[in-house]
N, CA, C and O atoms as a Tripos MOL2 file, in Angstrom:
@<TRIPOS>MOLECULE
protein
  292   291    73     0     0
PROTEIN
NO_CHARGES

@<TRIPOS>ATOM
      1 N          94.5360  -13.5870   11.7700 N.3       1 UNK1
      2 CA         94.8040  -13.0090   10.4690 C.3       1 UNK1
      3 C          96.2450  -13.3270   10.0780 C.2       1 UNK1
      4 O          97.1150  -13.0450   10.9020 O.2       1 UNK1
      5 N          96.5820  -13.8530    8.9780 N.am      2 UNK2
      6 CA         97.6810  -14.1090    8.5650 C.3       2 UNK2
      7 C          98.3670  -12.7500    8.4200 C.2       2 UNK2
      8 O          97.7590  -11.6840    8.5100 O.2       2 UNK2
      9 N          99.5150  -12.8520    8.2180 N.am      3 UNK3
     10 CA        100.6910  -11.8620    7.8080 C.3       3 UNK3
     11 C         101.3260  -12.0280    6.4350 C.2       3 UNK3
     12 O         101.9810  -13.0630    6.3140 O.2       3 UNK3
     13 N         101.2940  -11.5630    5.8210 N.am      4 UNK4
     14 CA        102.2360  -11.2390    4.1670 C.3       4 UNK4
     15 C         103.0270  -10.1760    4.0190 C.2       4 UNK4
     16 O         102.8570   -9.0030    4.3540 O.2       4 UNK4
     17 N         104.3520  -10.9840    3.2120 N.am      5 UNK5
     18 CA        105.1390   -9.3310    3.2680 C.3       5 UNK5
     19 C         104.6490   -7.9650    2.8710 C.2       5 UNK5
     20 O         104.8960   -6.7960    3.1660 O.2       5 UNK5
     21 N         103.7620   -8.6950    1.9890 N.am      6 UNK6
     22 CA        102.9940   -7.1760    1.5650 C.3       6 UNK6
     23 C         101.8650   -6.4030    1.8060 C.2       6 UNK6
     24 O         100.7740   -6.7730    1.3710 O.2       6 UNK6
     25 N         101.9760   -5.4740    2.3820 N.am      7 UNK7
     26 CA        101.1090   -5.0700    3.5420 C.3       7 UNK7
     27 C          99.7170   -4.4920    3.0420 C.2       7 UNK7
     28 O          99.7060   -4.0590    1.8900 O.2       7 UNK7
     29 N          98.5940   -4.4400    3.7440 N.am      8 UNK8
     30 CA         96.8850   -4.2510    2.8590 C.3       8 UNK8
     31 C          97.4000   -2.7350    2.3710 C.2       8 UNK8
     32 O          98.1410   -1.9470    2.9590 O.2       8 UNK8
     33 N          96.6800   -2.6130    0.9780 N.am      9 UNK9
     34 CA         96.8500   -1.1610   -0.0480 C.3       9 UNK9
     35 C          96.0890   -0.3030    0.2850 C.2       9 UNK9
     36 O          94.8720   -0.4880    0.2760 O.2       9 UNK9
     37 N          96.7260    0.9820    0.7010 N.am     10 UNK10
     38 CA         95.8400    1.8600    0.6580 C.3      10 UNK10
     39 C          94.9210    2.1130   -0.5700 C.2      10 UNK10
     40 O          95.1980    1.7000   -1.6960 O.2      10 UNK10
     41 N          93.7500    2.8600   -0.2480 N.am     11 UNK11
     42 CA         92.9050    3.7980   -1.0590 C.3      11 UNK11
     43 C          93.4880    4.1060   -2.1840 C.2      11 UNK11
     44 O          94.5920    4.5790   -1.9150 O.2      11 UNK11
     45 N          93.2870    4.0750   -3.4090 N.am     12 UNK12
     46 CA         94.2400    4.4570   -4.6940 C.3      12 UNK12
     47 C          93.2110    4.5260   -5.9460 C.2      12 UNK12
     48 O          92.2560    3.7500   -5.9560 O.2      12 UNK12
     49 N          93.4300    5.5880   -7.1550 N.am     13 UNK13
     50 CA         92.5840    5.4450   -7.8750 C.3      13 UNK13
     51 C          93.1600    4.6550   -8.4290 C.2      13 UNK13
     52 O          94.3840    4.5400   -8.3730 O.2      13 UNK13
     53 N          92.2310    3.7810   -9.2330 N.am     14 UNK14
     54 CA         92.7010    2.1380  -10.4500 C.3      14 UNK14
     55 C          93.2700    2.9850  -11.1770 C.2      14 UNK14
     56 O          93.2260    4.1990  -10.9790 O.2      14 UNK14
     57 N          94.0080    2.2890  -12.3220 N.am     15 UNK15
     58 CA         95.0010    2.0430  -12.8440 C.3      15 UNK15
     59 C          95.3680    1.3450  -13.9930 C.2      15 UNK15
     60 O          96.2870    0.5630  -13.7510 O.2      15 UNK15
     61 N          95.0400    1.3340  -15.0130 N.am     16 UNK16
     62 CA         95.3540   -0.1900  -16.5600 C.3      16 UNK16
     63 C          96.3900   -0.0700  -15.9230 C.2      16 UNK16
     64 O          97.0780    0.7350  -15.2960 O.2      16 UNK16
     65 N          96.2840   -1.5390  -16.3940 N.am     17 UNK17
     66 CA         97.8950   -2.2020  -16.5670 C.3      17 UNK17
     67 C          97.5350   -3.6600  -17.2580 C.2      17 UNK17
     68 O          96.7830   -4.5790  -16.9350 O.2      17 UNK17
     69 N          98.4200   -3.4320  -18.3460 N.am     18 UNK18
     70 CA         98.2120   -4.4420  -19.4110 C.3      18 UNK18
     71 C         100.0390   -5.0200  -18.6450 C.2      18 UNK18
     72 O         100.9420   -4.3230  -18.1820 O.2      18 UNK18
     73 N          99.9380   -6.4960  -18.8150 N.am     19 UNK19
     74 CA        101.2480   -7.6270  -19.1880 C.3      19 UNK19
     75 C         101.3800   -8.8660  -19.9120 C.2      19 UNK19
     76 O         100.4370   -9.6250  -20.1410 O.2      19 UNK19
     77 N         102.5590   -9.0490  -20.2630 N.am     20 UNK20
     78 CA        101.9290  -10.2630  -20.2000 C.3      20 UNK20
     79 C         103.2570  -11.3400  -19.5820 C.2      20 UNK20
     80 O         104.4750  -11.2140  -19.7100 O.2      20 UNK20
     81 N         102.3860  -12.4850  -18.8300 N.am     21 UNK21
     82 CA        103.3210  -13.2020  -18.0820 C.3      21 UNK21
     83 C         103.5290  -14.6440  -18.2180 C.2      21 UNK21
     84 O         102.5670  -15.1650  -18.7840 O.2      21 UNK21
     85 N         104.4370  -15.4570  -17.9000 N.am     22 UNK22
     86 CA        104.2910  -16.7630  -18.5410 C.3      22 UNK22
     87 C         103.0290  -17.5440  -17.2870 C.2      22 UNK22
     88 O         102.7690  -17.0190  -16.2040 O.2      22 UNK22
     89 N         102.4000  -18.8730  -17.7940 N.am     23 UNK23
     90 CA        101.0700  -19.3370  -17.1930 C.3      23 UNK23
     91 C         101.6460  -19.5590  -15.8470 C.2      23 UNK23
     92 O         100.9060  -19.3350  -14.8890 O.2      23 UNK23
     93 N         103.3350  -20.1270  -15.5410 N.am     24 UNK24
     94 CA        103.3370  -20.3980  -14.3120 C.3      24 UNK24
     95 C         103.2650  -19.1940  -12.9640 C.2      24 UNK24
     96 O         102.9410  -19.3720  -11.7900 O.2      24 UNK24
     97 N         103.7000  -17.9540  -13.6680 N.am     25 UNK25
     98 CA        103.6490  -16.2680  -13.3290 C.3      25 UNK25
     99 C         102.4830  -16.4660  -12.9200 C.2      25 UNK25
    100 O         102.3560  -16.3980  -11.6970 O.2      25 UNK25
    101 N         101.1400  -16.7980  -13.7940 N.am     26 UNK26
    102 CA         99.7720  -16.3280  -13.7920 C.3      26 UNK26
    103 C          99.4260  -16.8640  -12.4880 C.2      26 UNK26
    104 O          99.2770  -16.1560  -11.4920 O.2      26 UNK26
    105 N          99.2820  -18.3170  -12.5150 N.am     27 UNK27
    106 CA         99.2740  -19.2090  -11.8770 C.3      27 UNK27
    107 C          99.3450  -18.5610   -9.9140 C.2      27 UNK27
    108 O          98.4610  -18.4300   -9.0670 O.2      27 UNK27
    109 N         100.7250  -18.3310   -9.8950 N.am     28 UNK28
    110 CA        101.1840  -17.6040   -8.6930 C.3      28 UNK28
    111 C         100.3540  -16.8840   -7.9640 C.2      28 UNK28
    112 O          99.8790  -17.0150   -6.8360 O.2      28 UNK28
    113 N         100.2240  -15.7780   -9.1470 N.am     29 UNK29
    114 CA         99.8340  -14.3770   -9.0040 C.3      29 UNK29
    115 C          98.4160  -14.6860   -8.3550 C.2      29 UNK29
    116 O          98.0730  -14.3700   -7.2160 O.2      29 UNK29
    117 N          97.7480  -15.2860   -9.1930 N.am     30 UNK30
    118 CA         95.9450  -15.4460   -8.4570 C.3      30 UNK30
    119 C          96.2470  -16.6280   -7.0670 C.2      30 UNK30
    120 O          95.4000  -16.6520   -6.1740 O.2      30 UNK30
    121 N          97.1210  -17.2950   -6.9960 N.am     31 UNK31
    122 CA         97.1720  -17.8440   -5.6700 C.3      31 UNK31
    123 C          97.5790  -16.6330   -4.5170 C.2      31 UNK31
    124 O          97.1010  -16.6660   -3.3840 O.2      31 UNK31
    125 N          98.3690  -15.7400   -4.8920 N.am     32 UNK32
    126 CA         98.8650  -14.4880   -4.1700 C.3      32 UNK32
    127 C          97.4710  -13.7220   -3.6060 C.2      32 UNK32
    128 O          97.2040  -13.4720   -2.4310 O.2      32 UNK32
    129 N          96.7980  -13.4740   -4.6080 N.am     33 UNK33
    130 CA         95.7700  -12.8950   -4.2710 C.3      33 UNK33
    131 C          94.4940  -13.4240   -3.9990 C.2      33 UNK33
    132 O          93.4320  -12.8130   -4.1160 O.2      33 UNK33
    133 N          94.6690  -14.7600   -3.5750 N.am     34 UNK34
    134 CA         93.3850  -15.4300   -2.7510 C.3      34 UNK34
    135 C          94.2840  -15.0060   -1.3710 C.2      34 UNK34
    136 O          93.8290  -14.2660   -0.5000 O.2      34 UNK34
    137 N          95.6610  -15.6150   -1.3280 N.am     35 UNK35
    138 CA         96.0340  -15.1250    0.1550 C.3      35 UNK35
    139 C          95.6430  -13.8070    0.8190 C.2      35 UNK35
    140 O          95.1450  -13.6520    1.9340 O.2      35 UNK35
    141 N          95.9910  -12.8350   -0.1480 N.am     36 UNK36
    142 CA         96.0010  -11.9250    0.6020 C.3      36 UNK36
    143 C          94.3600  -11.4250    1.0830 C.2      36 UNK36
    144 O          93.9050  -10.7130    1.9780 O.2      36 UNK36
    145 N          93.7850  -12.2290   -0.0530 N.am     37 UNK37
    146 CA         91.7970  -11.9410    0.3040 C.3      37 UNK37
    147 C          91.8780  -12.6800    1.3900 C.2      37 UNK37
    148 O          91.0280  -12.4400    2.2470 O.2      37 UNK37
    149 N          92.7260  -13.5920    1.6340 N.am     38 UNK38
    150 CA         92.0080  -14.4490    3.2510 C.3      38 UNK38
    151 C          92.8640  -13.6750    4.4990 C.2      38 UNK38
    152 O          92.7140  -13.7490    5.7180 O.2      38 UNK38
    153 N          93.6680  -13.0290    3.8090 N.am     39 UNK39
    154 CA         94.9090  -12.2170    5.1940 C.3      39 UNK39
    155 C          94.2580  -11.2620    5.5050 C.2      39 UNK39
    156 O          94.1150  -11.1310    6.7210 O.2      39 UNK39
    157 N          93.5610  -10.1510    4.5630 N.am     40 UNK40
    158 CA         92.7960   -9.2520    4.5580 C.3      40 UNK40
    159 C          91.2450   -9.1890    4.6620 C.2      40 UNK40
    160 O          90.7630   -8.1020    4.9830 O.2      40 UNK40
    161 N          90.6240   -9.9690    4.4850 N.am     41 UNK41
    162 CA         88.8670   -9.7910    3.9940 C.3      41 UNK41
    163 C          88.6170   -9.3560    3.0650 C.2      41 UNK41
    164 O          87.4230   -9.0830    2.9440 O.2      41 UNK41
    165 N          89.6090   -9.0000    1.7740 N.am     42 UNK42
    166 CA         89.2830   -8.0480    0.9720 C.3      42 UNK42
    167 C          90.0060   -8.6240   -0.5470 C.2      42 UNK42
    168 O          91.1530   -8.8610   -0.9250 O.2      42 UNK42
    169 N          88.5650   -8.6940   -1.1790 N.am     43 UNK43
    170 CA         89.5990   -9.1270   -2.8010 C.3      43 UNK43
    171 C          90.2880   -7.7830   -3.4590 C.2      43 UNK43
    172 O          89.8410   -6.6380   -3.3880 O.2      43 UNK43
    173 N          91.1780   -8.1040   -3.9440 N.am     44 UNK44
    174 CA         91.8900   -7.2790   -4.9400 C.3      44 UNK44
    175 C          92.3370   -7.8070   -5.9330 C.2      44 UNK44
    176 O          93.1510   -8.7120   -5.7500 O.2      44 UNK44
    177 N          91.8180   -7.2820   -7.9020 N.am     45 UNK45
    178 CA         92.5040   -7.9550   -8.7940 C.3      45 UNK45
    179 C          94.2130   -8.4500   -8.4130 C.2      45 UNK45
    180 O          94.8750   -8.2880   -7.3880 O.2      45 UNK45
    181 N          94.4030   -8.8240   -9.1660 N.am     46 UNK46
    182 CA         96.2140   -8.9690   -9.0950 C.3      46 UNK46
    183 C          96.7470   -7.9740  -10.2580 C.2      46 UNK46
    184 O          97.9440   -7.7410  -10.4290 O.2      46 UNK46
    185 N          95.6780   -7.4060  -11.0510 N.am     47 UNK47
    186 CA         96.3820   -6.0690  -11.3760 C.3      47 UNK47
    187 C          96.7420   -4.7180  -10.4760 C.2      47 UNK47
    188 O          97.3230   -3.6880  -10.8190 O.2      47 UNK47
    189 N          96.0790   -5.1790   -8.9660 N.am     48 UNK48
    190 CA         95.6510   -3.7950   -8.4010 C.3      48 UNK48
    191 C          97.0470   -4.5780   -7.4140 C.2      48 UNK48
    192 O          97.9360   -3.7500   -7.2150 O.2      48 UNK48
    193 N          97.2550   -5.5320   -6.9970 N.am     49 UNK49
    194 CA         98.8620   -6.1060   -6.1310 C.3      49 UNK49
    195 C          99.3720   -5.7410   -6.7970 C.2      49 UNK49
    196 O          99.7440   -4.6120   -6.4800 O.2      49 UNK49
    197 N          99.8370   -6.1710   -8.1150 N.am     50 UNK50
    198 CA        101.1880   -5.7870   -8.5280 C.3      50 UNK50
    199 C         102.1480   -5.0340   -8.5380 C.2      50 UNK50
    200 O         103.3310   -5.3700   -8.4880 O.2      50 UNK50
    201 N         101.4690   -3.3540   -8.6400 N.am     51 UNK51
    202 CA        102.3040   -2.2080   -8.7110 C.3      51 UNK51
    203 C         102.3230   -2.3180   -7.1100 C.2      51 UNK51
    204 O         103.3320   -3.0240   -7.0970 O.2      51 UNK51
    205 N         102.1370   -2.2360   -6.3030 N.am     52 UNK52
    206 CA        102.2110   -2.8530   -4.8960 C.3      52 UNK52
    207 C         103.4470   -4.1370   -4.3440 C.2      52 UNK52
    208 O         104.1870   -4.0400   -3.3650 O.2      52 UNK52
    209 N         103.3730   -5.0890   -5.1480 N.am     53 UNK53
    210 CA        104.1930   -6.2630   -5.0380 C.3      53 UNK53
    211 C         105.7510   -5.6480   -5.9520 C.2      53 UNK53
    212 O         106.7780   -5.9380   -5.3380 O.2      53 UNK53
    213 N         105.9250   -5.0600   -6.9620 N.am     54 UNK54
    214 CA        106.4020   -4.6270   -7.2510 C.3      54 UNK54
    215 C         107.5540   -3.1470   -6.6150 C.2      54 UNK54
    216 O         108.7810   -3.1640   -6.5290 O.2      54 UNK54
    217 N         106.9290   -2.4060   -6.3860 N.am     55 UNK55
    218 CA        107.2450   -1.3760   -5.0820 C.3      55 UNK55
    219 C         107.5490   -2.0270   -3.8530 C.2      55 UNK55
    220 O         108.0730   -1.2020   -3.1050 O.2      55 UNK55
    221 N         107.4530   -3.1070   -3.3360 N.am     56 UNK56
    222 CA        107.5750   -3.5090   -2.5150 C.3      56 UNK56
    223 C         108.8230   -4.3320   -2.2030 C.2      56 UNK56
    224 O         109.2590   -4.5720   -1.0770 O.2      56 UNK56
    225 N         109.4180   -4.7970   -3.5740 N.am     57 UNK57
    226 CA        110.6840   -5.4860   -4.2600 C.3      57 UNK57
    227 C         111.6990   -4.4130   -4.3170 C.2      57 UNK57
    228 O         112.8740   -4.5160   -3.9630 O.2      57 UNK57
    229 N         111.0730   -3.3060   -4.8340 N.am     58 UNK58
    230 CA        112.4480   -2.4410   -5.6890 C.3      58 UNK58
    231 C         113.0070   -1.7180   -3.9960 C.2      58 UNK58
    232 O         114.0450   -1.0920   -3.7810 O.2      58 UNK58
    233 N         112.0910   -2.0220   -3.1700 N.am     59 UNK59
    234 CA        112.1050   -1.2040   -1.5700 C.3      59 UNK59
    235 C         113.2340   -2.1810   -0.9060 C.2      59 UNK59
    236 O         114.4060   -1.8050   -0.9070 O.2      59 UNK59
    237 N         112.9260   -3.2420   -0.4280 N.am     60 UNK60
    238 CA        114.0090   -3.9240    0.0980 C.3      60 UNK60
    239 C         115.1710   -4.4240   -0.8990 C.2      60 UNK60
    240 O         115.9840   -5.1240   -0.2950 O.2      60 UNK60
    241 N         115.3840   -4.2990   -1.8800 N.am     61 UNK61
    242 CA        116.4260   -4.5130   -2.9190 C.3      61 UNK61
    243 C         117.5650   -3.2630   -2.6670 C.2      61 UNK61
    244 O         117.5140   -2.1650   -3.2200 O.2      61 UNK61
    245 N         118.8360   -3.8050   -1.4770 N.am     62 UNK62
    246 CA        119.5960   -2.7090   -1.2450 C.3      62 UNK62
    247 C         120.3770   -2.4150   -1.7450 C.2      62 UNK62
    248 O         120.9940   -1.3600   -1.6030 O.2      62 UNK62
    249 N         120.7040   -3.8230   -2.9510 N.am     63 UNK63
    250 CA        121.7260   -3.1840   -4.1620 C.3      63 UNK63
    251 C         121.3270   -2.2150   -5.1540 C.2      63 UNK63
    252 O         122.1130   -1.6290   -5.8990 O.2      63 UNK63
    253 N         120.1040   -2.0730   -5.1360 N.am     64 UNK64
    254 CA        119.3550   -1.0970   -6.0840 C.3      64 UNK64
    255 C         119.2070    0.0390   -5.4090 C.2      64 UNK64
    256 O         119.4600    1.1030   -5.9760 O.2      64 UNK64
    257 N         118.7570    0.0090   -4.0340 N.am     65 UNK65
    258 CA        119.0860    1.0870   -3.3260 C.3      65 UNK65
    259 C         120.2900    2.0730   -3.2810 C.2      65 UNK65
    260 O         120.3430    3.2990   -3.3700 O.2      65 UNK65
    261 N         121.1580    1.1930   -3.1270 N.am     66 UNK66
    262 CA        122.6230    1.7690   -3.1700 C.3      66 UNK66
    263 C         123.0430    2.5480   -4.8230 C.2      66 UNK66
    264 O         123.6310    3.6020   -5.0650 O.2      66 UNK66
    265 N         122.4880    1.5700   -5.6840 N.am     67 UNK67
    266 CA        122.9550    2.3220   -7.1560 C.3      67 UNK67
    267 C         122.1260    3.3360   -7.5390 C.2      67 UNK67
    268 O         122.6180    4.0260   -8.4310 O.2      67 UNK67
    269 N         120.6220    3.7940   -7.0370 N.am     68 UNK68
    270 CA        119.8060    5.1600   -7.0260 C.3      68 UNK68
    271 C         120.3410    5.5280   -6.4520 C.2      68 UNK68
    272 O         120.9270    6.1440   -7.3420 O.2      68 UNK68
    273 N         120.9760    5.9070   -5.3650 N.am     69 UNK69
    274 CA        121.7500    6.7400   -4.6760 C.3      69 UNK69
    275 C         122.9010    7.3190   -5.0990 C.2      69 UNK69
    276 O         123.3190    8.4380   -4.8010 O.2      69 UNK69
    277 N         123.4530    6.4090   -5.8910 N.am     70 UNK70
    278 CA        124.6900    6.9950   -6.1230 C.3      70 UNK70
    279 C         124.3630    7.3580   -8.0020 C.2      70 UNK70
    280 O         125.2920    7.5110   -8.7950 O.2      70 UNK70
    281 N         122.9740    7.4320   -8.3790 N.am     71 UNK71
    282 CA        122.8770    7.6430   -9.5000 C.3      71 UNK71
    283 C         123.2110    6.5520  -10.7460 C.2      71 UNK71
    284 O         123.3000    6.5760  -11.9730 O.2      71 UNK71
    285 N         123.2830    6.0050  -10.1240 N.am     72 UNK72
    286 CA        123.6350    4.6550  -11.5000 C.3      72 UNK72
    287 C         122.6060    3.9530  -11.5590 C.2      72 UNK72
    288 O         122.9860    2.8350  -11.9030 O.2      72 UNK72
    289 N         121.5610    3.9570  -11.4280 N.am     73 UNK73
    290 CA        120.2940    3.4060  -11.8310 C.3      73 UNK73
    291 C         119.8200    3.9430  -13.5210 C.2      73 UNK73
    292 O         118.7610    3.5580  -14.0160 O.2      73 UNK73
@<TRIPOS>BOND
     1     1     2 1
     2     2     3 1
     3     3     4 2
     4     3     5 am
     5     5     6 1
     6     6     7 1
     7     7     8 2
     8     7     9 am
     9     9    10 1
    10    10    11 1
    11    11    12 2
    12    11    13 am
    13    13    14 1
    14    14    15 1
    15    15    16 2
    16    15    17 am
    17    17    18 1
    18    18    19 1
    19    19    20 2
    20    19    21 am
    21    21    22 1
    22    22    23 1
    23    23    24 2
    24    23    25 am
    25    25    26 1
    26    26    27 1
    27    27    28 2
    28    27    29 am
    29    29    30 1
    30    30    31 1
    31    31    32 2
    32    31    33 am
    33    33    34 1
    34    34    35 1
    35    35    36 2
    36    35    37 am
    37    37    38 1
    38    38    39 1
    39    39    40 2
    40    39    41 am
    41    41    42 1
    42    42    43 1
    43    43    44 2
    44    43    45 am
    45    45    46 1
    46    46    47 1
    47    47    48 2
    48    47    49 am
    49    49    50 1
    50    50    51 1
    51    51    52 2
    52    51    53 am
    53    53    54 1
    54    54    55 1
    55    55    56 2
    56    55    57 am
    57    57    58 1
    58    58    59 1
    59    59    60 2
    60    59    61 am
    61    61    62 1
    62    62    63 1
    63    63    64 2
    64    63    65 am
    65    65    66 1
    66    66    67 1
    67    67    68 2
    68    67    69 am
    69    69    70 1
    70    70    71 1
    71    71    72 2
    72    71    73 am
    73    73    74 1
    74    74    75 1
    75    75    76 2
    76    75    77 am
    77    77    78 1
    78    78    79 1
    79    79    80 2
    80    79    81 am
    81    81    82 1
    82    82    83 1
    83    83    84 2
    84    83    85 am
    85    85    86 1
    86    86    87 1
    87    87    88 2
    88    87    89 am
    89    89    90 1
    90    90    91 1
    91    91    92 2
    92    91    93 am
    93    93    94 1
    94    94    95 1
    95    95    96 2
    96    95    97 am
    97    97    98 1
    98    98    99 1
    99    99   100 2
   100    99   101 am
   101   101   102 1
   102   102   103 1
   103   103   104 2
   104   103   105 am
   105   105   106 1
   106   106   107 1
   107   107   108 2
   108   107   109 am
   109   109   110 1
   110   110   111 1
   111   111   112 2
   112   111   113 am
   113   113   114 1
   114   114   115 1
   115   115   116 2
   116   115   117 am
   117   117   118 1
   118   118   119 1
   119   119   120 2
   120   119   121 am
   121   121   122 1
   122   122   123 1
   123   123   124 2
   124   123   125 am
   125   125   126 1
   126   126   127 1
   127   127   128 2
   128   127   129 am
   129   129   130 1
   130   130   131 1
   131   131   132 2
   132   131   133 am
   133   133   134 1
   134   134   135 1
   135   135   136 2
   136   135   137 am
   137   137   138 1
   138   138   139 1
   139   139   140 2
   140   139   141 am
   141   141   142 1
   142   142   143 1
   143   143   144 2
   144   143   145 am
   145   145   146 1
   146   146   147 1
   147   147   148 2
   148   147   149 am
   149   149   150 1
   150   150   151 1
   151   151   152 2
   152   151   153 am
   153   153   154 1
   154   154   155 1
   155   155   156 2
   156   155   157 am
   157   157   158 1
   158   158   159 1
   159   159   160 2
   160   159   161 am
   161   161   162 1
   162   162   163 1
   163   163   164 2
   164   163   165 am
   165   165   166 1
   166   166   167 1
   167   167   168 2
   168   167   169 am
   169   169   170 1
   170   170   171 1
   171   171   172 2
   172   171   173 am
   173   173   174 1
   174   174   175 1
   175   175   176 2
   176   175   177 am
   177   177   178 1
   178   178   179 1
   179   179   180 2
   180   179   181 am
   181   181   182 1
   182   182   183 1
   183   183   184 2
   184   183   185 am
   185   185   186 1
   186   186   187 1
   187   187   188 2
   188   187   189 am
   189   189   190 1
   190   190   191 1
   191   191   192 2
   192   191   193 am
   193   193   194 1
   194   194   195 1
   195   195   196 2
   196   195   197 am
   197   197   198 1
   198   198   199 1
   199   199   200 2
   200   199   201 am
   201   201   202 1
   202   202   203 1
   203   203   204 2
   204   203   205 am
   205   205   206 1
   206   206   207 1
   207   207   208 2
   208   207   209 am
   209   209   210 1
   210   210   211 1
   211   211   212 2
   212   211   213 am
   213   213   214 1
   214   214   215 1
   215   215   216 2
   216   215   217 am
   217   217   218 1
   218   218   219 1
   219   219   220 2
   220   219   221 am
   221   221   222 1
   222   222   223 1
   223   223   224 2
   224   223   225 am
   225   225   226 1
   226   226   227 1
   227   227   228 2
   228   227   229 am
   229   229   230 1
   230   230   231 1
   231   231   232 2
   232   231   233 am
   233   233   234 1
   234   234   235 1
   235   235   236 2
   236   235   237 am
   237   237   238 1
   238   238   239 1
   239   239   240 2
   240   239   241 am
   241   241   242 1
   242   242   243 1
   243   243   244 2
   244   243   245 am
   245   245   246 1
   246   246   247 1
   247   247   248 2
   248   247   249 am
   249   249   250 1
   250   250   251 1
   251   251   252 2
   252   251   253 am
   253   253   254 1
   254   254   255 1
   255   255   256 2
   256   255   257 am
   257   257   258 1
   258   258   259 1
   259   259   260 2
   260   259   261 am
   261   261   262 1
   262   262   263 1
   263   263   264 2
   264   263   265 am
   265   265   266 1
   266   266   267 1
   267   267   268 2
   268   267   269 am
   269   269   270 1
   270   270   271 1
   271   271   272 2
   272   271   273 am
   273   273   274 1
   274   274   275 1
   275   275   276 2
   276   275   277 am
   277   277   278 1
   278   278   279 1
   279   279   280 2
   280   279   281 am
   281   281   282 1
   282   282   283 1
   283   283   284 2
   284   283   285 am
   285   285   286 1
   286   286   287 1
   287   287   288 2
   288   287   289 am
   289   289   290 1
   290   290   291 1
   291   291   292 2
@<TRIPOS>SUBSTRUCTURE
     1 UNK1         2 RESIDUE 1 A UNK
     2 UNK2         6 RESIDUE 1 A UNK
     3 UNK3        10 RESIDUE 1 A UNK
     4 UNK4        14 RESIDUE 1 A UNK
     5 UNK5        18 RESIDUE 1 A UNK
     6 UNK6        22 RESIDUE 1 A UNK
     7 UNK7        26 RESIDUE 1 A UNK
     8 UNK8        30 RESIDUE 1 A UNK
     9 UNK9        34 RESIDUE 1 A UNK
    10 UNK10       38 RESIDUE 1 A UNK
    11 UNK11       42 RESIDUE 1 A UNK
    12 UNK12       46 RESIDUE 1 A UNK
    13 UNK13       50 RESIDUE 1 A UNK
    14 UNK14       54 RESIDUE 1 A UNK
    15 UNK15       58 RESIDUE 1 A UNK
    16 UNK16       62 RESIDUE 1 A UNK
    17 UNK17       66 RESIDUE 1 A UNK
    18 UNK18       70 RESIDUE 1 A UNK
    19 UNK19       74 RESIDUE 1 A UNK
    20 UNK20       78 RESIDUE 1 A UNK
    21 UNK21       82 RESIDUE 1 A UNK
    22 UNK22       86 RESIDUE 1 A UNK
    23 UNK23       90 RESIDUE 1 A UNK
    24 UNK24       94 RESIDUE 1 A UNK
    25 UNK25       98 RESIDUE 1 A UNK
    26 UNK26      102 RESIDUE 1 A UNK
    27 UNK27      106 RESIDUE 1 A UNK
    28 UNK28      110 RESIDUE 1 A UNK
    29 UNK29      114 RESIDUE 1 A UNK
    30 UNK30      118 RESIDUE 1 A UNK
    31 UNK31      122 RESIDUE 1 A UNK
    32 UNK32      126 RESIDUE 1 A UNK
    33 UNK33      130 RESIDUE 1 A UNK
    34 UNK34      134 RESIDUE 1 A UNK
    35 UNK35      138 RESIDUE 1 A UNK
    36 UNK36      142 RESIDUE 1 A UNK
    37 UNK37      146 RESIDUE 1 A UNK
    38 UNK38      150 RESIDUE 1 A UNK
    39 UNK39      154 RESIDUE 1 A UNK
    40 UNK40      158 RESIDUE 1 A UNK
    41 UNK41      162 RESIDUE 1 A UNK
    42 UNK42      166 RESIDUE 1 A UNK
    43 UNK43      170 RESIDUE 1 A UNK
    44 UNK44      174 RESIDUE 1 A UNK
    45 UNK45      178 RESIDUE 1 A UNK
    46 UNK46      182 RESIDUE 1 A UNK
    47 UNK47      186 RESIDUE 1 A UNK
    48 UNK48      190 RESIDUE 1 A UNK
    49 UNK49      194 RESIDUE 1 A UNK
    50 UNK50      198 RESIDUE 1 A UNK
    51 UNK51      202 RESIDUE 1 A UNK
    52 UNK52      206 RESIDUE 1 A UNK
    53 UNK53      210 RESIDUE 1 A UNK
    54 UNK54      214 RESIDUE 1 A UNK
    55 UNK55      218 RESIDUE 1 A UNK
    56 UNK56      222 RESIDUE 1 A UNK
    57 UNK57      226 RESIDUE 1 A UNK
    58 UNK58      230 RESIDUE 1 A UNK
    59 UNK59      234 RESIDUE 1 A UNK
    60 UNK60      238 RESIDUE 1 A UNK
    61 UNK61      242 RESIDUE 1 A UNK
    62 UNK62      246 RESIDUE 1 A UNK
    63 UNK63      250 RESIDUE 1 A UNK
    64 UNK64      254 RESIDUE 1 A UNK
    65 UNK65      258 RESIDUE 1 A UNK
    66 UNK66      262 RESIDUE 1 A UNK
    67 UNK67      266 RESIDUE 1 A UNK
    68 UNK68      270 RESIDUE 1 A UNK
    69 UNK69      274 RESIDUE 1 A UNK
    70 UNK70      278 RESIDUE 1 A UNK
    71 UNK71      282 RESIDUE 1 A UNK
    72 UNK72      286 RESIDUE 1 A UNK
    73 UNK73      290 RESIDUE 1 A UNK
């Protein structure tokens, strides 16, 4: 089983989420989520990664870390 930084999603109720992204974004995004269907066994839209892939950015981002902390976010 492969490994990805972003780890299989828990249980969650869905969610809209409307965007919109440029084609090479798009592009990515559904290659992202064939990976993670072959890392996992398990499809997931790439609307249902995102808030996932997303949370997962703002988490290791320690300059952002540091400025919620000190309230300057």
């Amino acid at each position: 089983m492969a490994e990805l930084k972003l780890a299989r999603l828990p249980d969650r109720t869905p969610i809209k989420l409307s965007i919109v992204v440029t084609p090479d974004l798009a592009a990515a995004l559904s290659d992202y989520a064939i990976a993670y269907k072959e890392a996992y066994g398990k499809e997931e839209p790439v609307a249902e990664l995102i808030p996932a892939m997303i949370a997962s950015f703002l988490e290791s981002d320690r300059g952002f870390a540091r400025r919620r902390a000190k309230g300057e976010a």
